[in-house]
Chimera marker file (.cmm) of the C-alpha trace (Angstrom):
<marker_set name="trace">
<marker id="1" x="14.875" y="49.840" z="89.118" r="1" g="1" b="0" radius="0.5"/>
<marker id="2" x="15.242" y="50.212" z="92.751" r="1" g="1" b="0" radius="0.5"/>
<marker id="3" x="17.604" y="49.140" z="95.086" r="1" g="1" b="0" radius="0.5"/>
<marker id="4" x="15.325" y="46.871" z="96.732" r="1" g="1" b="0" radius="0.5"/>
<marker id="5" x="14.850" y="44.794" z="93.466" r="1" g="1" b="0" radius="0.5"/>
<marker id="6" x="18.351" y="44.571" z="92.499" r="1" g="1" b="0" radius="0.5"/>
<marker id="7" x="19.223" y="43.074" z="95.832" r="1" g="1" b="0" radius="0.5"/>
<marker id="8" x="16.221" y="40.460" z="95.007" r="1" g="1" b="0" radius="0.5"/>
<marker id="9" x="17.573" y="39.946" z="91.631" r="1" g="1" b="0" radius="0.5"/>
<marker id="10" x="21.130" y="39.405" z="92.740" r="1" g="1" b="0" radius="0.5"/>
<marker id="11" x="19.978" y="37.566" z="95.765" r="1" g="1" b="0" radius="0.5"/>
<marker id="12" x="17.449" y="34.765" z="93.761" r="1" g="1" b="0" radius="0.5"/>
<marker id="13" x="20.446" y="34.909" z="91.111" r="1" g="1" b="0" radius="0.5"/>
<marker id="14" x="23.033" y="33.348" z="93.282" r="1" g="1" b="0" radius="0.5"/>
<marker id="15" x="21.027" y="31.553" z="95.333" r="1" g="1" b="0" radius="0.5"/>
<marker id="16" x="18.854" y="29.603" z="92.420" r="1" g="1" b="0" radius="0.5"/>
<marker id="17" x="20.305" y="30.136" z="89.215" r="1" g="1" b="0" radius="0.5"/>
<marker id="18" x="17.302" y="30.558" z="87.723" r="1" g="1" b="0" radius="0.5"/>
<marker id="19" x="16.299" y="30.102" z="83.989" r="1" g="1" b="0" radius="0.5"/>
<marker id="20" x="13.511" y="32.816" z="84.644" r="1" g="1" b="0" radius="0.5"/>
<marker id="21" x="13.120" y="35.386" z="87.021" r="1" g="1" b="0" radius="0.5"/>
<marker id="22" x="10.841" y="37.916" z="86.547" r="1" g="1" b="0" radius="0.5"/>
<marker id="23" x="10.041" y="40.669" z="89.391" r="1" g="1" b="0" radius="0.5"/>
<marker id="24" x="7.358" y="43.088" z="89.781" r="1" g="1" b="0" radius="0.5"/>
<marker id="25" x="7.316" y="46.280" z="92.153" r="1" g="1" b="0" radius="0.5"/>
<marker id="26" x="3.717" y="46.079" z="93.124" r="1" g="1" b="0" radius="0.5"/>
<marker id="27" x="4.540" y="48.899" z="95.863" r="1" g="1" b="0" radius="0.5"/>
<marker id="28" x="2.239" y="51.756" z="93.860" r="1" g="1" b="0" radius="0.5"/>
<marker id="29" x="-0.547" y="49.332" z="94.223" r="1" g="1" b="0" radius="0.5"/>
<marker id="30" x="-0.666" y="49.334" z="98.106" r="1" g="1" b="0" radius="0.5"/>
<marker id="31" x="0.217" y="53.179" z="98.843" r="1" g="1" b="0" radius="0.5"/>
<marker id="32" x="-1.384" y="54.225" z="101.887" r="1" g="1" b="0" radius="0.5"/>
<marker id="33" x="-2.097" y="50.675" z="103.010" r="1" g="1" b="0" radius="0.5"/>
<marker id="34" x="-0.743" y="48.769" z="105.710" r="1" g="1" b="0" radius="0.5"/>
<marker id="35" x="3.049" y="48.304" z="104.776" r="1" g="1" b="0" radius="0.5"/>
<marker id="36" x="3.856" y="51.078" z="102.739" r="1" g="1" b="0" radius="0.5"/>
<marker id="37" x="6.788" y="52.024" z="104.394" r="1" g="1" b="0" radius="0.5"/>
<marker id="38" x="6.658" y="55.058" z="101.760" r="1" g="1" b="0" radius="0.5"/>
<marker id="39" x="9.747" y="54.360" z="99.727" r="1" g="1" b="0" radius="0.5"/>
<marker id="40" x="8.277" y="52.545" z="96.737" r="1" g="1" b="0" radius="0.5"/>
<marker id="41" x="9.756" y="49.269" z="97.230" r="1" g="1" b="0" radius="0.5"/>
<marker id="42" x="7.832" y="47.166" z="99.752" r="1" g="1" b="0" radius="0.5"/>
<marker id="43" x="5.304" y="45.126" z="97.660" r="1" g="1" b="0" radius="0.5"/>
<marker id="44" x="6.817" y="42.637" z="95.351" r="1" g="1" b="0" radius="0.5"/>
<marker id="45" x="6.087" y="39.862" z="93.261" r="1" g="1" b="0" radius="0.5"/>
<marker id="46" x="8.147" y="37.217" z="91.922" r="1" g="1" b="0" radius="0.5"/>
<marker id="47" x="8.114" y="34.712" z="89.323" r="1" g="1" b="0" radius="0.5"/>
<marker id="48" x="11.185" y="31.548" z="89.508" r="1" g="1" b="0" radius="0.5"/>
<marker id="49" x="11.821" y="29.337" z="87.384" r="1" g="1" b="0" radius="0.5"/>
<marker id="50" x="14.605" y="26.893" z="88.286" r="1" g="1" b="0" radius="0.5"/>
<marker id="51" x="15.906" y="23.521" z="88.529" r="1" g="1" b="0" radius="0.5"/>
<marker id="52" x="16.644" y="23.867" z="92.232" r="1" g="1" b="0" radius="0.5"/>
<marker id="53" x="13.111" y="23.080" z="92.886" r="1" g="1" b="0" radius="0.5"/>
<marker id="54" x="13.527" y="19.603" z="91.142" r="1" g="1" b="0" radius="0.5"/>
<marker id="55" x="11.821" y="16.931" z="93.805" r="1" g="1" b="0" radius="0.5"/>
<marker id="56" x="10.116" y="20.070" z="95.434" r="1" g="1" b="0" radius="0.5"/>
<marker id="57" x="7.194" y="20.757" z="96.585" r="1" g="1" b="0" radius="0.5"/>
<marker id="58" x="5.413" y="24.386" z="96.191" r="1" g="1" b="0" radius="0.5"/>
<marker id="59" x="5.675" y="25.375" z="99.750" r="1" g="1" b="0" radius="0.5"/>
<marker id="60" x="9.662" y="24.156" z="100.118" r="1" g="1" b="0" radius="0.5"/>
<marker id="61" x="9.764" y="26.636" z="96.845" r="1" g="1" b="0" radius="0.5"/>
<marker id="62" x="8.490" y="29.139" z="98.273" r="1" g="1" b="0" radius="0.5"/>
<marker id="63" x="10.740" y="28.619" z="101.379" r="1" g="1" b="0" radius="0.5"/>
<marker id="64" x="13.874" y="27.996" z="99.418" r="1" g="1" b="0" radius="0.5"/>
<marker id="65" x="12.633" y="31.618" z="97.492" r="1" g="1" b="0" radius="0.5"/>
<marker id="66" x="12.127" y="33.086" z="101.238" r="1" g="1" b="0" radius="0.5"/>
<marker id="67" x="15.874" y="31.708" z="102.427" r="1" g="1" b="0" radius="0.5"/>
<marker id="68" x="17.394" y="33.316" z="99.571" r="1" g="1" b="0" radius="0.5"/>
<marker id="69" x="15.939" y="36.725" z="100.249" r="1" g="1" b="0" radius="0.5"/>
<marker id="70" x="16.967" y="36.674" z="104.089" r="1" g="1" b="0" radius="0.5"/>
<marker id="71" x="16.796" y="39.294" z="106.006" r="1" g="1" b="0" radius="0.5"/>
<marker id="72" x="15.129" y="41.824" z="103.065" r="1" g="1" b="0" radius="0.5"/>
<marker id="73" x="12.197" y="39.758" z="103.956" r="1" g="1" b="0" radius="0.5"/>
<marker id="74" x="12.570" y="41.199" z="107.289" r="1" g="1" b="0" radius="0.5"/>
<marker id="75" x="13.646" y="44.399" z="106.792" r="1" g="1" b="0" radius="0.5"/>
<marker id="76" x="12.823" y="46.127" z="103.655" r="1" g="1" b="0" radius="0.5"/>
<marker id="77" x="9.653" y="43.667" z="101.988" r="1" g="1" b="0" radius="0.5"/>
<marker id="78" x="6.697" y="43.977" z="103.980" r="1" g="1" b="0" radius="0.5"/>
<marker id="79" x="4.675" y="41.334" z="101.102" r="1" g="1" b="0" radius="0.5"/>
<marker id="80" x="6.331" y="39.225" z="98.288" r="1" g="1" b="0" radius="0.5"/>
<marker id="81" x="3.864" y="37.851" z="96.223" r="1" g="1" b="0" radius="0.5"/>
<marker id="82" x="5.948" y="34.131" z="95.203" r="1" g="1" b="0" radius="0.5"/>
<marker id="83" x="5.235" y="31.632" z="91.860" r="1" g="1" b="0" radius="0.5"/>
<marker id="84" x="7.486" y="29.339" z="91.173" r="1" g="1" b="0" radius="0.5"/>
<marker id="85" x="8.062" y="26.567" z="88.872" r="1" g="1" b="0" radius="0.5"/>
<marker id="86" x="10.288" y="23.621" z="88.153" r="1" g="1" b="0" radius="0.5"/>
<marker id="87" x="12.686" y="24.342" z="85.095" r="1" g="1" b="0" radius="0.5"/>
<marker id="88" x="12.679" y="21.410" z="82.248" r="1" g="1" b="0" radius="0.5"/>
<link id1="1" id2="2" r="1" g="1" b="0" radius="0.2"/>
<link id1="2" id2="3" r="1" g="1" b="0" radius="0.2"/>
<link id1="3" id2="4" r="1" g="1" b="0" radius="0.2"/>
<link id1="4" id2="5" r="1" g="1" b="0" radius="0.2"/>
<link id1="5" id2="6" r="1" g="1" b="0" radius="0.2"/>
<link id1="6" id2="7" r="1" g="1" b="0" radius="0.2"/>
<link id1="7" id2="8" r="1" g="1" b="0" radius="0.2"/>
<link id1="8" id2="9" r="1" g="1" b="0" radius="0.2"/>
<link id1="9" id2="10" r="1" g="1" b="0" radius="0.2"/>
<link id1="10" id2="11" r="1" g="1" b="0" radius="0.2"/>
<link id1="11" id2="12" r="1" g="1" b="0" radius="0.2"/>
<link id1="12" id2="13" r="1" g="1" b="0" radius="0.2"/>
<link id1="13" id2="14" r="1" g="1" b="0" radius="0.2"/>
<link id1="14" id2="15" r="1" g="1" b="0" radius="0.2"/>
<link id1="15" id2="16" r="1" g="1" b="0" radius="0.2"/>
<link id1="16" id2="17" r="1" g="1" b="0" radius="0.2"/>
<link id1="17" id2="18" r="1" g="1" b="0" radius="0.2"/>
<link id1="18" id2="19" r="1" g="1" b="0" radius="0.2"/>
<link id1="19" id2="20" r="1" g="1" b="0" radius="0.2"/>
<link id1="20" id2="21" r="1" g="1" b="0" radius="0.2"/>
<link id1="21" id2="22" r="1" g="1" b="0" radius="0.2"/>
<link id1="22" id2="23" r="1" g="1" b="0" radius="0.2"/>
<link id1="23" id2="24" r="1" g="1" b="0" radius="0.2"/>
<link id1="24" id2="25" r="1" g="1" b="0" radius="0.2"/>
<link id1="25" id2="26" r="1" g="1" b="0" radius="0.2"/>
<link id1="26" id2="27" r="1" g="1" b="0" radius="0.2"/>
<link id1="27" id2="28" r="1" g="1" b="0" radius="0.2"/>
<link id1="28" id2="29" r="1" g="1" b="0" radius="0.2"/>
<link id1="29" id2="30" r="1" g="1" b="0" radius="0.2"/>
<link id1="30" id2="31" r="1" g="1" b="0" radius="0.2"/>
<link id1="31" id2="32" r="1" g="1" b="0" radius="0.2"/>
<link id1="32" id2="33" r="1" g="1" b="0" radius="0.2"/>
<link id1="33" id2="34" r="1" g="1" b="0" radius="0.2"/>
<link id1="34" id2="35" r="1" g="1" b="0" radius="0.2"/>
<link id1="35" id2="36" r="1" g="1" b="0" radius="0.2"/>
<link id1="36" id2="37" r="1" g="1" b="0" radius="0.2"/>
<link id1="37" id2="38" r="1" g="1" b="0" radius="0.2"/>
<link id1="38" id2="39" r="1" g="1" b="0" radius="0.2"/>
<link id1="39" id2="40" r="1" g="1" b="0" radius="0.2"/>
<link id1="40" id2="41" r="1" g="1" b="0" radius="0.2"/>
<link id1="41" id2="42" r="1" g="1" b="0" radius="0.2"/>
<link id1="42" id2="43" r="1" g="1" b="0" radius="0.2"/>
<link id1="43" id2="44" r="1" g="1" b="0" radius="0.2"/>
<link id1="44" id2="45" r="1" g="1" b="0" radius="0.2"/>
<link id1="45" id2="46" r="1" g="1" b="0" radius="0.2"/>
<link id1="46" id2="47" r="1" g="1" b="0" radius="0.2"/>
<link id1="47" id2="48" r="1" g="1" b="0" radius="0.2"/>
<link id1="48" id2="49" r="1" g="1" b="0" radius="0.2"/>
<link id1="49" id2="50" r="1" g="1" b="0" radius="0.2"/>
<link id1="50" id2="51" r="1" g="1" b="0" radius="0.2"/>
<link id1="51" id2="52" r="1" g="1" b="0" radius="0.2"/>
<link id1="52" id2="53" r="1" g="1" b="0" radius="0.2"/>
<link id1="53" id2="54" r="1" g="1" b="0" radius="0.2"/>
<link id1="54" id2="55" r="1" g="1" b="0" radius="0.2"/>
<link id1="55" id2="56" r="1" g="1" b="0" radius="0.2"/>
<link id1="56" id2="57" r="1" g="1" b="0" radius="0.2"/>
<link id1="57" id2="58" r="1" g="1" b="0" radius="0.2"/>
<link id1="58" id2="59" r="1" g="1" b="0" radius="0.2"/>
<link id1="59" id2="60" r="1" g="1" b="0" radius="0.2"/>
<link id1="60" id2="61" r="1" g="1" b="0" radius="0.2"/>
<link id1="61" id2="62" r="1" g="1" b="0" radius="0.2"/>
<link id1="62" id2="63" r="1" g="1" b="0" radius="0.2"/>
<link id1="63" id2="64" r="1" g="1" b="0" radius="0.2"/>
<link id1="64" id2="65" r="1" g="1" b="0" radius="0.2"/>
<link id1="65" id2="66" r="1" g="1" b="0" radius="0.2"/>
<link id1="66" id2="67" r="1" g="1" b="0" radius="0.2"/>
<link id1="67" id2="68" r="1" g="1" b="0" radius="0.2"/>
<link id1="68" id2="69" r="1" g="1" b="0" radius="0.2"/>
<link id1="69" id2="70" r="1" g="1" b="0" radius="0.2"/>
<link id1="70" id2="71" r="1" g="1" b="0" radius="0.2"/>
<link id1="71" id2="72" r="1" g="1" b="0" radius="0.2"/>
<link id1="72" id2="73" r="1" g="1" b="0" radius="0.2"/>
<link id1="73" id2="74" r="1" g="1" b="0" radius="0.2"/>
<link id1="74" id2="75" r="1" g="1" b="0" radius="0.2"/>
<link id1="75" id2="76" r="1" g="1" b="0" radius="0.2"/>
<link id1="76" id2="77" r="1" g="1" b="0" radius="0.2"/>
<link id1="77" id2="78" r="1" g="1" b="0" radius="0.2"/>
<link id1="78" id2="79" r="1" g="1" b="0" radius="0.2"/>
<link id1="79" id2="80" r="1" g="1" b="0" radius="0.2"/>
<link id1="80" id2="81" r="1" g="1" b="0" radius="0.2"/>
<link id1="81" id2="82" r="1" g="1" b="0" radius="0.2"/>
<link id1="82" id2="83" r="1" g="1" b="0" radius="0.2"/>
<link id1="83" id2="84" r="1" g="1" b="0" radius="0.2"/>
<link id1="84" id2="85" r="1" g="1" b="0" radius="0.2"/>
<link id1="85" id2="86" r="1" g="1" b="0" radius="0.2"/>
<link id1="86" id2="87" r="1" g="1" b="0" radius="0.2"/>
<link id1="87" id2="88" r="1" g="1" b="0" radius="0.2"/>
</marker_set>
């Protein structure tokens, strides 16, 4: 596990205390595209599951998922790939 995906672990940890999180390096399936900033951790995908989303729509999820990252979505993600869903 990379350093990039740690930092979105800890990040979406803190920020949602999730009840699922499951992330995906998808970076070896977009080598030599547009993106691939070469170090293996630029294409991500990410499943949340968390109560924090109660009363939420899908695109404030997504945001809320977005805010939490910061500035990695900025500076080390070039795509994040986002599902979320509302925890029971």
């Amino acid at each position: 596990m990379g350093e990039v995906e740690q930092e979105i672990i800890k990040r979406l940890t803190e920020a949602l205390s999730p009840t699922r999180l499951v992330v995906n390096n998808d970076s070896a399936q977009h080598r030599g595209h547009a993106g691939d900033d070469g170090s293996g951790e630029s294409h991500f995908s990410v499943e949340v599951e968390s109560a924090a989303f109660t009363g939420k729509n899908r695109v404030q999820q997504q945001r809320m998922v977005n805010a939490a990252l910061g500035n990695l979505m900025d500076e080390r993600i070039h795509a994040m790939a986002i599902k979320t869903q509302v925890a029971d």
